[in-house]
N, CA, C and O atoms as a printed pandas DataFrame, in Angstrom:
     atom_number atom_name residue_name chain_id  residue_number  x_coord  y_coord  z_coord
0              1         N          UNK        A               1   -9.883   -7.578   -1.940
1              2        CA          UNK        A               1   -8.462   -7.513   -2.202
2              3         C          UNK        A               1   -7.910   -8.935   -2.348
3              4         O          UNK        A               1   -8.183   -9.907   -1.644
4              5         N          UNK        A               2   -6.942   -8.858   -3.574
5              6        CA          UNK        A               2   -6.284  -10.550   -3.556
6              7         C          UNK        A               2   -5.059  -10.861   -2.227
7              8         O          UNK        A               2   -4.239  -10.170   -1.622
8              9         N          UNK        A               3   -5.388  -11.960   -2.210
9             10        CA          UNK        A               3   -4.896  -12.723   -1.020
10            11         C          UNK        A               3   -3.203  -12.372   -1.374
11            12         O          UNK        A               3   -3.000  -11.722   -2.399
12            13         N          UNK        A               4   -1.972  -12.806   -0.516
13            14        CA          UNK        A               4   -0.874  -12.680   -0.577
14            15         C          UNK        A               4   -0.066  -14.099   -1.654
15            16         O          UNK        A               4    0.973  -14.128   -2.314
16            17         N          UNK        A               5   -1.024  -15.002   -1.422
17            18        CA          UNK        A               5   -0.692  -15.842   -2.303
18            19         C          UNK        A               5   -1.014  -15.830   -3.804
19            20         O          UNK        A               5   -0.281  -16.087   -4.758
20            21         N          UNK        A               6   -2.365  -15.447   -3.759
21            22        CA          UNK        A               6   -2.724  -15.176   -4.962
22            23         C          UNK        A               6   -1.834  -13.577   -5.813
23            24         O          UNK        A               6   -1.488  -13.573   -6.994
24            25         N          UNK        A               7   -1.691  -12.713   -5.110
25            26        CA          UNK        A               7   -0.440  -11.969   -5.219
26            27         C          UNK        A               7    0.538  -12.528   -5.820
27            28         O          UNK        A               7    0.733  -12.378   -7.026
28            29         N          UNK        A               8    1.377  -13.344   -4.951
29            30        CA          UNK        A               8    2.247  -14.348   -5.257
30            31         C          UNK        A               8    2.898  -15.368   -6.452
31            32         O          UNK        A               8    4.041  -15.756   -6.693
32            33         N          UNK        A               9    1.713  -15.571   -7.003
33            34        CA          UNK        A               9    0.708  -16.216   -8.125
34            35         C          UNK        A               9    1.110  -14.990   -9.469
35            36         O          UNK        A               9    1.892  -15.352  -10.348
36            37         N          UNK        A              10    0.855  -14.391   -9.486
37            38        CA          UNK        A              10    0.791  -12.977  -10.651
38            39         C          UNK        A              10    2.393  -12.289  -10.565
39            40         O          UNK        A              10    2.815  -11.608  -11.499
40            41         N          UNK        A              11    3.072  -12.509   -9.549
41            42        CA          UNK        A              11    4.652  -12.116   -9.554
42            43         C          UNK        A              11    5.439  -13.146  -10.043
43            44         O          UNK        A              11    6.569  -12.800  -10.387
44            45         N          UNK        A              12    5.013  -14.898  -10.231
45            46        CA          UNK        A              12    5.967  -15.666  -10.101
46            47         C          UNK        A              12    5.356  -15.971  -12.017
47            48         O          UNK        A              12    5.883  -16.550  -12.967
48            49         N          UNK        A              13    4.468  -15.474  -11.899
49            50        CA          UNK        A              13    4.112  -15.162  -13.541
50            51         C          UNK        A              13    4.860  -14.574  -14.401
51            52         O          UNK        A              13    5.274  -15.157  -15.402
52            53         N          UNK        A              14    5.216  -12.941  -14.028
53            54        CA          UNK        A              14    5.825  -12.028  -14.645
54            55         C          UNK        A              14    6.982  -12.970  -14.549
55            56         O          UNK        A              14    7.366  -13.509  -15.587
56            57         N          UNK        A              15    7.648  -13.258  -13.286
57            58        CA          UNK        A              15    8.891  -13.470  -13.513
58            59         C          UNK        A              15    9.412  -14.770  -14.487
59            60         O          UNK        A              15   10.628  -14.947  -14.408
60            61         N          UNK        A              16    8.777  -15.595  -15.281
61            62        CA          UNK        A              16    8.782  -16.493  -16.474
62            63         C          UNK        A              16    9.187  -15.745  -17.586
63            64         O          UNK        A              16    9.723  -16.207  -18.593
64            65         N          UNK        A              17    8.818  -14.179  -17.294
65            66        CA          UNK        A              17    9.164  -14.273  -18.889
66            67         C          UNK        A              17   10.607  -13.258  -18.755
67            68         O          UNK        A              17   11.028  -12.622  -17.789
68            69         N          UNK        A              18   11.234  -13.434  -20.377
69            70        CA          UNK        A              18   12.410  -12.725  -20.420
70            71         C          UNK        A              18   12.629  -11.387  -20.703
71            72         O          UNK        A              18   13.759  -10.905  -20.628
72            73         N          UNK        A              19   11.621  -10.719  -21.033
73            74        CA          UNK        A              19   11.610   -9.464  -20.811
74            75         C          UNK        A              19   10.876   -8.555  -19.065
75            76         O          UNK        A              19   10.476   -7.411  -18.849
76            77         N          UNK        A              20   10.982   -9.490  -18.401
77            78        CA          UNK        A              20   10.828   -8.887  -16.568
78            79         C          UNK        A              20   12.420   -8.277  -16.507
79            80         O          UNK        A              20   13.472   -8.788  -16.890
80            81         N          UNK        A              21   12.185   -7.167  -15.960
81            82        CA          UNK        A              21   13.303   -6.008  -15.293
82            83         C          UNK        A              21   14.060   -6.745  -14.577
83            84         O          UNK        A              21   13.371   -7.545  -13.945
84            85         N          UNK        A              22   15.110   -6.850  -14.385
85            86        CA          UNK        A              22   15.844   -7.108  -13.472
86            87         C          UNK        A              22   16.992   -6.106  -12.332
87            88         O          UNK        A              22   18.024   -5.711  -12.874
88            89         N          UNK        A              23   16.859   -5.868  -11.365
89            90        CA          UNK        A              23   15.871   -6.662  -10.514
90            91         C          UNK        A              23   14.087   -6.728  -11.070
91            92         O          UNK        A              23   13.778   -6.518  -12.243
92            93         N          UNK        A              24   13.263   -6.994  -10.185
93            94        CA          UNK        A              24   11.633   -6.957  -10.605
94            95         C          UNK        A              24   11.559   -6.472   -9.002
95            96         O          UNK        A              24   11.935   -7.105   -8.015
96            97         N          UNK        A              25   10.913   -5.059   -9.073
97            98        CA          UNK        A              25   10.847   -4.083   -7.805
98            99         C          UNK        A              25    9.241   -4.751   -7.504
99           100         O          UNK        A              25    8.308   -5.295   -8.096
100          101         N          UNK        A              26    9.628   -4.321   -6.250
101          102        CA          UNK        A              26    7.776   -4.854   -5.779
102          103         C          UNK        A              26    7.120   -3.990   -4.790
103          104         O          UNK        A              26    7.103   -4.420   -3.636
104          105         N          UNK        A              27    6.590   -2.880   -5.019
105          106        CA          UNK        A              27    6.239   -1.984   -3.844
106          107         C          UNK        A              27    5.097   -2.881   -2.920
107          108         O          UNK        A              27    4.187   -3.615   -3.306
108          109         N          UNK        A              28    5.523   -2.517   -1.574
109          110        CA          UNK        A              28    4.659   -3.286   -0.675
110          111         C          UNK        A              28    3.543   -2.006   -0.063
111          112         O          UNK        A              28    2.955   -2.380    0.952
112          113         N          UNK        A              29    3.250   -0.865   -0.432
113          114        CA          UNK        A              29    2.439   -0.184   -0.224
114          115         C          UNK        A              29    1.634   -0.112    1.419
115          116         O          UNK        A              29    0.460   -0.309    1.734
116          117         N          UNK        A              30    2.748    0.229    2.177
117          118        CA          UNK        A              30    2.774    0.283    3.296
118          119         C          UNK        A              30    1.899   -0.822    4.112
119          120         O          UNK        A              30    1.004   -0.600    4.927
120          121         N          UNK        A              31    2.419   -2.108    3.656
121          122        CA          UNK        A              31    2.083   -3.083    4.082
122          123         C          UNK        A              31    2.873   -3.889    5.509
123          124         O          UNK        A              31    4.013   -4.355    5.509
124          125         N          UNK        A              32    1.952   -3.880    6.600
125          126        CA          UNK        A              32    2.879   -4.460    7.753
126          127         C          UNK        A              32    3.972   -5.307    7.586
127          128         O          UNK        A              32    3.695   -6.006    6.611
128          129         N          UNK        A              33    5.004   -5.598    7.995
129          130        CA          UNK        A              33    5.772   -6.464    7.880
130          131         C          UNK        A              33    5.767   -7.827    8.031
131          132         O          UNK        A              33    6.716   -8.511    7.650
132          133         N          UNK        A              34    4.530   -8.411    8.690
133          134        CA          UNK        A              34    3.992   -9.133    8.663
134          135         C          UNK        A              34    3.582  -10.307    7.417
135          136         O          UNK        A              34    3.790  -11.437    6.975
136          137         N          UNK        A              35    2.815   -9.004    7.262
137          138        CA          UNK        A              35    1.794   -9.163    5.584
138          139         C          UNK        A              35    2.817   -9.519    4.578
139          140         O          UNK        A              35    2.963  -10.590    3.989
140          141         N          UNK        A              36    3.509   -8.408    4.487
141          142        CA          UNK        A              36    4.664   -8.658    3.752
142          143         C          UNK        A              36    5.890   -9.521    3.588
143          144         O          UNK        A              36    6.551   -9.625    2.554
144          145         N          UNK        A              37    6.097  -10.090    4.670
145          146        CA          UNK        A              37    7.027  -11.674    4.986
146          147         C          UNK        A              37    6.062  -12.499    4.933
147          148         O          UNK        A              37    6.098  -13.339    5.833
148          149         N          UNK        A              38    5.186  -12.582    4.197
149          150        CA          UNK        A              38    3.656  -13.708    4.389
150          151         C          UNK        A              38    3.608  -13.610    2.352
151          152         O          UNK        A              38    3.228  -14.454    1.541
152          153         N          UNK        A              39    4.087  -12.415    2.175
153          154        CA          UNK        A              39    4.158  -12.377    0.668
154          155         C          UNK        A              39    5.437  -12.921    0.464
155          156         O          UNK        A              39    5.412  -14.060   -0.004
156          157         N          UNK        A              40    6.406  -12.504    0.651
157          158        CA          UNK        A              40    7.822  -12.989    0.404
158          159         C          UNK        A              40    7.705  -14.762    0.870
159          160         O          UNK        A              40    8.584  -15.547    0.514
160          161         N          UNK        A              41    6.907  -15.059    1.418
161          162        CA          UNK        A              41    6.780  -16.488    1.417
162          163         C          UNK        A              41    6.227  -17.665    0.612
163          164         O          UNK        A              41    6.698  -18.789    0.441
164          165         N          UNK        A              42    4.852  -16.976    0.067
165          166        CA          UNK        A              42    4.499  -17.189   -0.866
166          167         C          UNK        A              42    5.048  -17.182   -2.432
167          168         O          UNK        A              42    4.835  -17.980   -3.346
168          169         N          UNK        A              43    5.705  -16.169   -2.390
169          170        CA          UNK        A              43    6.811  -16.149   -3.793
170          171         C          UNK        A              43    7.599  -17.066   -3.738
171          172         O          UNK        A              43    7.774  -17.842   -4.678
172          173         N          UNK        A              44    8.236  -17.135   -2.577
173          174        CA          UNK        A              44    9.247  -18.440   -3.029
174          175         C          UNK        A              44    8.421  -19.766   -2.698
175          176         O          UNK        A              44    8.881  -20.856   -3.039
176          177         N          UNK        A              45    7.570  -19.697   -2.234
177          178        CA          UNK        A              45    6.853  -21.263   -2.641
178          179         C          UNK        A              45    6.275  -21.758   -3.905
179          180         O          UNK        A              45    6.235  -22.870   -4.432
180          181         N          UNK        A              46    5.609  -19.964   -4.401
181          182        CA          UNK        A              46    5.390  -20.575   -5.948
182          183         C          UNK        A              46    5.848  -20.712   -6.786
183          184         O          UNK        A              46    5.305  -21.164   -7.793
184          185         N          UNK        A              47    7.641  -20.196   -6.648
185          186        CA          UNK        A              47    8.150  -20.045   -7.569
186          187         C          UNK        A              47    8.934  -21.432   -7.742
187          188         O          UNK        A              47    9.509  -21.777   -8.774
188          189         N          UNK        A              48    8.845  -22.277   -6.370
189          190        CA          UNK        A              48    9.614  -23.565   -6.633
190          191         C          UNK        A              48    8.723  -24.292   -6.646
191          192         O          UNK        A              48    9.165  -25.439   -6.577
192          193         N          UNK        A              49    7.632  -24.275   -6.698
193          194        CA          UNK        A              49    6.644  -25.097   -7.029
194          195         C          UNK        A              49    6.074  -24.993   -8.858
195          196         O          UNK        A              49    5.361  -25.731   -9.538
196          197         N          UNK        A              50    6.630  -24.013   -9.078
197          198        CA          UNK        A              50    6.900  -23.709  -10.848
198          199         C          UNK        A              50    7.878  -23.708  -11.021
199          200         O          UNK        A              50    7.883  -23.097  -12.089
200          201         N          UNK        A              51    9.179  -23.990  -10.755
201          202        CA          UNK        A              51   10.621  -24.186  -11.161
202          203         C          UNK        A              51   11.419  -22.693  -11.844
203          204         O          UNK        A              51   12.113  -22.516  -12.845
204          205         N          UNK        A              52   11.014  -21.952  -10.954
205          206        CA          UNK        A              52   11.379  -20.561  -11.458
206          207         C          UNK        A              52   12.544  -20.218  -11.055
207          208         O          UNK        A              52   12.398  -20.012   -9.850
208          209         N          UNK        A              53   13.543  -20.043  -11.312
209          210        CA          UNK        A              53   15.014  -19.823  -10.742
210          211         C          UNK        A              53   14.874  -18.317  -10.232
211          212         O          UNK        A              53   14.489  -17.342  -10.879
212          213         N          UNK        A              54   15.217  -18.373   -9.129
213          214        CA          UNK        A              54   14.986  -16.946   -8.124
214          215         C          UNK        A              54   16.761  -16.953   -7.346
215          216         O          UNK        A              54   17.020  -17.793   -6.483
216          217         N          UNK        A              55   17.464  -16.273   -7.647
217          218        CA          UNK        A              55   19.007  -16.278   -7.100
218          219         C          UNK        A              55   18.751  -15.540   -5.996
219          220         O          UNK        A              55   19.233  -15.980   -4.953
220          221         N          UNK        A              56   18.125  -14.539   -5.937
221          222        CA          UNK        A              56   18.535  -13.857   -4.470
222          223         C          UNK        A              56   16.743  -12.245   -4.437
223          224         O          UNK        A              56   16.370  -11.440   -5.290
224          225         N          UNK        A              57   16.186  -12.596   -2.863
225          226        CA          UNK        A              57   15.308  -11.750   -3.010
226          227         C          UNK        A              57   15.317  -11.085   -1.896
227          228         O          UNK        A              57   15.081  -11.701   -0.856
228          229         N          UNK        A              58   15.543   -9.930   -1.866
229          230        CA          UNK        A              58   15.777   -8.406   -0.874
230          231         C          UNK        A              58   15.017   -7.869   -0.779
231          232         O          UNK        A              58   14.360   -7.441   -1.728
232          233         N          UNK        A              59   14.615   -7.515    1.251
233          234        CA          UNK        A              59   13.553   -7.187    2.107
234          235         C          UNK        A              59   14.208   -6.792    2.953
235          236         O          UNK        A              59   15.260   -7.196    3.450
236          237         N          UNK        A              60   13.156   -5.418    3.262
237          238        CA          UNK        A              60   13.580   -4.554    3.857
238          239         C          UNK        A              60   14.050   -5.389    5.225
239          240         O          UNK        A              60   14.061   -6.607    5.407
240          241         N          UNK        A              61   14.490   -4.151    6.251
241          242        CA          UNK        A              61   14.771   -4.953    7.646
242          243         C          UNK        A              61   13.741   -5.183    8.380
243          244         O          UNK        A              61   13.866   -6.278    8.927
244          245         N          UNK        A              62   12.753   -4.649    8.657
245          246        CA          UNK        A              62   11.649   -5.058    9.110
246          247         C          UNK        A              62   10.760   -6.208    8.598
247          248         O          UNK        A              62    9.886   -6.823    9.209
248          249         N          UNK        A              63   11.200   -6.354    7.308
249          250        CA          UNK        A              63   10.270   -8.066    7.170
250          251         C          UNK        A              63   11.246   -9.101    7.074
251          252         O          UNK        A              63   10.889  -10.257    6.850
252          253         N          UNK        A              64   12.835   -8.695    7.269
253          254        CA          UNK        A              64   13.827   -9.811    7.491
254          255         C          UNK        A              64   13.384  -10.255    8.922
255          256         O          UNK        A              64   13.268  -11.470    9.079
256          257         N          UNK        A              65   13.110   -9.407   10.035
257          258        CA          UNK        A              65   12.711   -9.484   11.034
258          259         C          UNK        A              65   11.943  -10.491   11.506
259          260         O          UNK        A              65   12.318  -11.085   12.516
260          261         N          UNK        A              66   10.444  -10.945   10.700
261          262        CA          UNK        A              66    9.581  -11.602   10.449
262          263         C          UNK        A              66    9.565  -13.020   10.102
263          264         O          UNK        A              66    8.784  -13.908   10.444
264          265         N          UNK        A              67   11.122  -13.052    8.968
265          266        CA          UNK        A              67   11.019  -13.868    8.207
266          267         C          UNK        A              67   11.947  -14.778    9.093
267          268         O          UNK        A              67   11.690  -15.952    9.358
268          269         N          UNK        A              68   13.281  -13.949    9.605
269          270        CA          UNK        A              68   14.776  -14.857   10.093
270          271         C          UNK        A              68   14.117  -15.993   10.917
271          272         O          UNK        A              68   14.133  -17.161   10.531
272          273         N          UNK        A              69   13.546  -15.597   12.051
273          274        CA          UNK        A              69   12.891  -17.201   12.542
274          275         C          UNK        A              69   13.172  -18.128   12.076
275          276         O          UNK        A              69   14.115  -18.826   12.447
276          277         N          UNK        A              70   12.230  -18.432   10.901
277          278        CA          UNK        A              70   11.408  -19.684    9.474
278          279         C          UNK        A              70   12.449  -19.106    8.450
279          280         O          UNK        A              70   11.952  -18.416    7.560
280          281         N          UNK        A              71   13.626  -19.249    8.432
281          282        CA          UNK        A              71   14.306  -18.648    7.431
282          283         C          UNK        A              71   15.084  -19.816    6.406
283          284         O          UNK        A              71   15.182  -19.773    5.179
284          285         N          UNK        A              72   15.561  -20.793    7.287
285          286        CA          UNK        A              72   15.586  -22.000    7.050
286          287         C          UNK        A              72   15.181  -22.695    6.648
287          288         O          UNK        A              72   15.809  -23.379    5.840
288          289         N          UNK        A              73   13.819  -22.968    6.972
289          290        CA          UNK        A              73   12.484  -24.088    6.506
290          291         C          UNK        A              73   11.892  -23.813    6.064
291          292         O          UNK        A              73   10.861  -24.473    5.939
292          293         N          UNK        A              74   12.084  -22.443    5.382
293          294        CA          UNK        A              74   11.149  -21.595    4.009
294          295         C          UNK        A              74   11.420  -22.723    2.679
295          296         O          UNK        A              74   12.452  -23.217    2.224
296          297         N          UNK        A              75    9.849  -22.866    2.286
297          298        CA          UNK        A              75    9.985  -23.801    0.933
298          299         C          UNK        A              75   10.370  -22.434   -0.021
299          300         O          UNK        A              75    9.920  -21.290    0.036
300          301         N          UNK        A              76   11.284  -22.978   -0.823
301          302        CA          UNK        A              76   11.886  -22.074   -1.726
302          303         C          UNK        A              76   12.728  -22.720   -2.794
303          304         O          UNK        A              76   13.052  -23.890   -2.590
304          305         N          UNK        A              77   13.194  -22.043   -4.078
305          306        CA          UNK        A              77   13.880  -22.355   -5.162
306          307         C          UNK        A              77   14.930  -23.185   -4.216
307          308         O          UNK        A              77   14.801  -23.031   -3.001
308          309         N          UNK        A              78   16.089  -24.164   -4.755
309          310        CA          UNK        A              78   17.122  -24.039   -4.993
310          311         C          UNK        A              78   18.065  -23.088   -4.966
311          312         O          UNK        A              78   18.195  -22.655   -6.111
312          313         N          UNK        A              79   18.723  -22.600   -4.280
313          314        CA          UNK        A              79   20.194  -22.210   -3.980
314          315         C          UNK        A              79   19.230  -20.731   -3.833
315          316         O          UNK        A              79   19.992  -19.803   -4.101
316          317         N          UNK        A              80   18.116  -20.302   -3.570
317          318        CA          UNK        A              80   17.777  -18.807   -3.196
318          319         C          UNK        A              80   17.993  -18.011   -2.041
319          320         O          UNK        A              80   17.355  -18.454   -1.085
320          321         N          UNK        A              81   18.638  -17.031   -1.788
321          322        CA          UNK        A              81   18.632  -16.412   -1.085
322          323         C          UNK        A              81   17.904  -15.258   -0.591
323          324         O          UNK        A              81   17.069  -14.652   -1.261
324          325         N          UNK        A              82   18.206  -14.999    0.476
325          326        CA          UNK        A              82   17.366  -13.681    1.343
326          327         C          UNK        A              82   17.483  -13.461    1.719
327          328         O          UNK        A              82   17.308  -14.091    2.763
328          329         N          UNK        A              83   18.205  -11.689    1.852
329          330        CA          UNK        A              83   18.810  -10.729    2.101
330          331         C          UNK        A              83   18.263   -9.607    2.530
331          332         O          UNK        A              83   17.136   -9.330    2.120
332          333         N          UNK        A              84   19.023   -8.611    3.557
333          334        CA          UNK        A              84   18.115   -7.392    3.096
334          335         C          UNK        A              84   19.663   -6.421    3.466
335          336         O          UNK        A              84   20.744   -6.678    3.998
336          337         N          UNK        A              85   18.938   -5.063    2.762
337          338        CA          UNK        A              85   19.766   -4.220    2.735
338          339         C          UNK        A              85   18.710   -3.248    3.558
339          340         O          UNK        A              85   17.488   -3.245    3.702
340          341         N          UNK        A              86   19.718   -2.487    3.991
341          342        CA          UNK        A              86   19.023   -1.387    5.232
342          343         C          UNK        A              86   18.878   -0.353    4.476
343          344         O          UNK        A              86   18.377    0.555    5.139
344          345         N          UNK        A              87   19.094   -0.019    3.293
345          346        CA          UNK        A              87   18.744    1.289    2.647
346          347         C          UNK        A              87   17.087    1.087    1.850
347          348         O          UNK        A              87   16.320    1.891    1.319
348          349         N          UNK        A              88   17.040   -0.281    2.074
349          350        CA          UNK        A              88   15.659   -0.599    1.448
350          351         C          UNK        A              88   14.143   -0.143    2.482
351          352         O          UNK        A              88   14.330   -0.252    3.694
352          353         N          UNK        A              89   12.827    0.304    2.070
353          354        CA          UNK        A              89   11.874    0.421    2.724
354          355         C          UNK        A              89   10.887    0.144    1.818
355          356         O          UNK        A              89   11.076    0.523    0.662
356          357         N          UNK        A              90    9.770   -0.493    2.117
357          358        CA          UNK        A              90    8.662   -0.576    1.329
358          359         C          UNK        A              90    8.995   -1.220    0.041
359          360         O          UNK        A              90    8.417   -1.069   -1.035
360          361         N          UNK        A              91    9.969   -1.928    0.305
361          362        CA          UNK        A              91   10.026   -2.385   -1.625
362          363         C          UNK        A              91   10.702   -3.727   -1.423
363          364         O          UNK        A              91   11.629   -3.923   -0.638
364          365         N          UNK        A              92   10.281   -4.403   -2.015
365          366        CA          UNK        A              92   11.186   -5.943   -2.188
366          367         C          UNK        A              92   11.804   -6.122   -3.481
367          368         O          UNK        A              92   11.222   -5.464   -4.343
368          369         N          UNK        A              93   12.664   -6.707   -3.855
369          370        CA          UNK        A              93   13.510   -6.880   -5.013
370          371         C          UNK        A              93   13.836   -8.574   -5.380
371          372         O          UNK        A              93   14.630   -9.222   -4.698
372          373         N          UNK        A              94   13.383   -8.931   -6.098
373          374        CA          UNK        A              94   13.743   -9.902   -6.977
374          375         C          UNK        A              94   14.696  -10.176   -7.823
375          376         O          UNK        A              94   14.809   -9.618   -8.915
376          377         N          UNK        A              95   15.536  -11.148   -7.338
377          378        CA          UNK        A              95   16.702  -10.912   -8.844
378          379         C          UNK        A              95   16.722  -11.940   -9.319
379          380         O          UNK        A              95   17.085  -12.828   -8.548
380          381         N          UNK        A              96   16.359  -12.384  -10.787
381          382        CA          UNK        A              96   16.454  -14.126  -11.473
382          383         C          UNK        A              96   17.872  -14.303  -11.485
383          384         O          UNK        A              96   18.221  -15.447  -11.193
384          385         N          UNK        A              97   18.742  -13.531  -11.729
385          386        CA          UNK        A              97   20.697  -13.903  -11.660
386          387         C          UNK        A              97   21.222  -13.204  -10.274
387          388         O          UNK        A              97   20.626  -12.199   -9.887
388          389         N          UNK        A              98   21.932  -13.533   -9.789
389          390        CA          UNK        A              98   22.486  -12.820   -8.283
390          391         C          UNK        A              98   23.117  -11.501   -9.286
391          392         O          UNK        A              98   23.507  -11.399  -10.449
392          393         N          UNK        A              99   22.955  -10.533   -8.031
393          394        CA          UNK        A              99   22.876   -9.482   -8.182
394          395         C          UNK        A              99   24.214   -8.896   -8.226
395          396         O          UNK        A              99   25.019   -9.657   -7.689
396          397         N          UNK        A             100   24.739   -7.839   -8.661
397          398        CA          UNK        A             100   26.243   -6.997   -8.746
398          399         C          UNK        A             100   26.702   -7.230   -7.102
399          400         O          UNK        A             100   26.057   -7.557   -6.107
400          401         N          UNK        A             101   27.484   -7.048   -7.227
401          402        CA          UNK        A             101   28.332   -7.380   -5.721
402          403         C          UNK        A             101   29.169   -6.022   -5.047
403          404         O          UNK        A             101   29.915   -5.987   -4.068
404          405         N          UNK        A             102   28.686   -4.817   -6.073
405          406        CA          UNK        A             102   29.053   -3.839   -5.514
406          407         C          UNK        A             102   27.686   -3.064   -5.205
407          408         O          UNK        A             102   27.670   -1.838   -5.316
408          409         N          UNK        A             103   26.559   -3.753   -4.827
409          410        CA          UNK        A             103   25.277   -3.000   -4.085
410          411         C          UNK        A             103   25.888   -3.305   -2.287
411          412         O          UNK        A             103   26.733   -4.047   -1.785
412          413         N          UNK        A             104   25.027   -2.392   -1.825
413          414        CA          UNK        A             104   24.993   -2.248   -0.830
414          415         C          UNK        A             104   24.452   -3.945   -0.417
415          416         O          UNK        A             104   23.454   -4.477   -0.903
416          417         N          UNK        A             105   25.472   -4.635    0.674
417          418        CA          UNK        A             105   25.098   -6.125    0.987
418          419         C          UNK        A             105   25.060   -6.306    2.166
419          420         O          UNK        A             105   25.321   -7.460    2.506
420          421         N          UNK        A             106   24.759   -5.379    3.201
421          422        CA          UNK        A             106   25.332   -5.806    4.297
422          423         C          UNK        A             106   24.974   -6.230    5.502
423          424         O          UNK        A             106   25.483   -6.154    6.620
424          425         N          UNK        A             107   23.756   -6.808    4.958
425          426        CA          UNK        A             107   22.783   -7.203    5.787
426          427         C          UNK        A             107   22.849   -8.891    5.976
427          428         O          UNK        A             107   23.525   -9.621    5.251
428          429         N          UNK        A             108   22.047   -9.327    7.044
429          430        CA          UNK        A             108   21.516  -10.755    6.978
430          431         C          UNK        A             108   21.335  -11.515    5.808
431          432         O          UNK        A             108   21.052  -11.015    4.719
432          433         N          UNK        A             109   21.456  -12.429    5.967
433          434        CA          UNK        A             109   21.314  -13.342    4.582
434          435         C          UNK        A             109   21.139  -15.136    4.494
435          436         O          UNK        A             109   21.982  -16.013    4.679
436          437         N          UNK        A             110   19.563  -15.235    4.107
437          438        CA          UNK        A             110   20.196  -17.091    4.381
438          439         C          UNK        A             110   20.535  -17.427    2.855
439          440         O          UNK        A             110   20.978  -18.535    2.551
């Protein structure tokens, strides 16, 4: 199985080009929360280490959990944020432009 970075690697890919969905859904396939704030970390390292403009990326509450600690000193884009919404499970969301402001927001956020 590929590593979380190398994962990481193949998402910050898609997201270069201009036909990626927006948001770009990411099923975490019942992946610990752990694992999964270990992926969400990796994305934003590769994505600012490729200059990928990432506005805002949403996780569930259980890997905000993981992440809030190191939430701060996460290497990441420029002006990115990270959020989660409580209606979310198993899925992370990517948005290259910040997102409508009438979604559900009402969660944590750095």
């Amino acid at each position: 199985m590929a590593s979380m970075r190398e994962i990481a690697l193949g998402i910050s890919s898609v997201l270069q080009h201009s036909t990626t969905p927006e948001p770009l859904s990411i099923d975490l396939w019942n992946e610990p929360p752990d694992e999964a704030a270990a992926l969400v970390k990796a994305l934003l390292a590769e994505c600012h280490d490729a200059e990928i403009a990432v506005a805002t990326i949403k996780v569930p509450k259980e890997v905000w959990a993981v992440l809030a600690p190191e939430a701060e000193r996460m290497v990441r884009p420029l002006s990115t944020r990270v959020e989660i919404l409580p209606s979310m499970d198993q899925q992370i969301e990517v948005w290259r432009r910040p997102p409508p402001q009438n979604r559900d927001n009402s969660g944590p956020q750095t």
